[in-house]
Structure formats: structure tokens, C-alpha cells
C-alpha positions as CSV (number, residue, x, y, z in Angstrom):
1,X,-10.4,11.2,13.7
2,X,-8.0,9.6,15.5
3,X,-4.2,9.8,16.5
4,X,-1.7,7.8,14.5
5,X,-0.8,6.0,17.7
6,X,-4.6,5.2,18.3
7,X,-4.8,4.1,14.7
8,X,-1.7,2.0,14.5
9,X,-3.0,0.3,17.7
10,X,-6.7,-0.2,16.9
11,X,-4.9,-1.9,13.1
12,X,-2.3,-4.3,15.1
13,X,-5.1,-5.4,17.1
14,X,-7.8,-5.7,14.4
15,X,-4.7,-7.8,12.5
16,X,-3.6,-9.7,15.4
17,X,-7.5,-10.6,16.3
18,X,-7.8,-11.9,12.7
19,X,-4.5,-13.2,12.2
20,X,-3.0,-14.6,15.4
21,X,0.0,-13.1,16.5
22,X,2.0,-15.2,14.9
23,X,0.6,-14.6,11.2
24,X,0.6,-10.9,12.3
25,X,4.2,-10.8,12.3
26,X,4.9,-12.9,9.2
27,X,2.8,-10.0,7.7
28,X,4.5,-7.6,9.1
29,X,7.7,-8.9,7.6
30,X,6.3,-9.0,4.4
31,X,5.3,-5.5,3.8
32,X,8.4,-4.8,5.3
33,X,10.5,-7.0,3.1
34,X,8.6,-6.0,-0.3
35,X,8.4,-2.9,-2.1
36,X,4.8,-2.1,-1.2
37,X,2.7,0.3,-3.7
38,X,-0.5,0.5,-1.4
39,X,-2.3,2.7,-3.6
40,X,-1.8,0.0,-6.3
41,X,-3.3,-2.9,-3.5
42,X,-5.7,-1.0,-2.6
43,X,-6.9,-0.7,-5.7
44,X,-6.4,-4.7,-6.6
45,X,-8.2,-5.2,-2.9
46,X,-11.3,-3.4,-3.9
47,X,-11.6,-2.9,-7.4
48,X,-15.1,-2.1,-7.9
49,X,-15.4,0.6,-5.0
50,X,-13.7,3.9,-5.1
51,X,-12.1,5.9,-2.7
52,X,-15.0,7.9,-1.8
53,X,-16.9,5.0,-1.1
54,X,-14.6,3.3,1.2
55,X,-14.5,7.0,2.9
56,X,-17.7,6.8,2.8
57,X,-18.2,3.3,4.7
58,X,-15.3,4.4,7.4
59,X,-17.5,7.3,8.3
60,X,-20.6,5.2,8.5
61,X,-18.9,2.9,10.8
62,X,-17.4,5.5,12.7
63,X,-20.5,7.4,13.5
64,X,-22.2,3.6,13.9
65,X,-19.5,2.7,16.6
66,X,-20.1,6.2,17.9
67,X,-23.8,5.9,19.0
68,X,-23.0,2.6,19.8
69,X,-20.5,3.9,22.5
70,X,-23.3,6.3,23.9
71,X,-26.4,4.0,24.1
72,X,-24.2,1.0,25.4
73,X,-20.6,2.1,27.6
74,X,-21.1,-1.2,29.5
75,X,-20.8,-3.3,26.1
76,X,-17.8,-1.6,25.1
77,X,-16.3,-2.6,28.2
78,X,-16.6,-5.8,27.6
79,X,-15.2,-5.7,24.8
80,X,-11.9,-4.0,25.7
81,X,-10.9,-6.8,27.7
């Protein structure tokens, strides 16, 4: 599992990635600027997979990323940069 600072990092990069920097921050503001229920959009976001599948799917991932790390350090690497 990893650290609140690891997972706040890994989610400003996976946002800024997708986003741009700039639309990063306009989102930022917004769920800053809103009242923001994120039970309630998380439901809205997925509505036809539960929690325990989204667990589920993260764990998957996890483990996936995982093995990739131990079969292939040099591709992570490159990816990192």
C-alpha cells in the first residue's frame, strides 16, 4: 500500500499526464471551490461497479505493475523519466 505522499504524487501526475498542467489546476480549483461529496461521484462515475470491484481491479493492477517491476526494472526506468 502506499504512503499518502506517494499516493498524492503518483494522482497529481497521473492528472497532470492526462490533463496538462494547466487543466490540472483548473481542477484542482474546482474541487476546492465546490462542496465535493466523493462518495456521491464516485458512485455517479461508476454506477454499475461496486466498491469491491473497483478494490478489486486496484489490486489486480497493483500486483500487475508489481511483477511487471520484477521481470522488467529497465522499463520502469524509462518510464520515470
Amino acid at each position: 500500500m502506499m504512503t499518502d505522499t506517494e499516493l498524492k504524487l503518483k494522482g497529481f501526475e497521473s492528472l497532470r499526464s492526462s490533463l496538462g498542467l494547466v487543466e490540472l489546476e483548473k481542477f484542482i480549483s474546482l474541487i476546492q471551490l465546490e462542496r465535493f461529496n466523493y462518495t456521491k461521484w464516485r458512485e455517479n462515475l461508476f454506477p454499475d461497479i461496486s466498491g469491491a470491484e473497483i478494490s478489486k481491479l486496484a489490486m489486480e493492477s497493483r500486483l500487475n505493475e508489481t511483477e511487471l517491476r520484477c521481470q522488467a526494472p529497465e522499463y520502469i526506468n524509462t518510464q520515470k523519466k
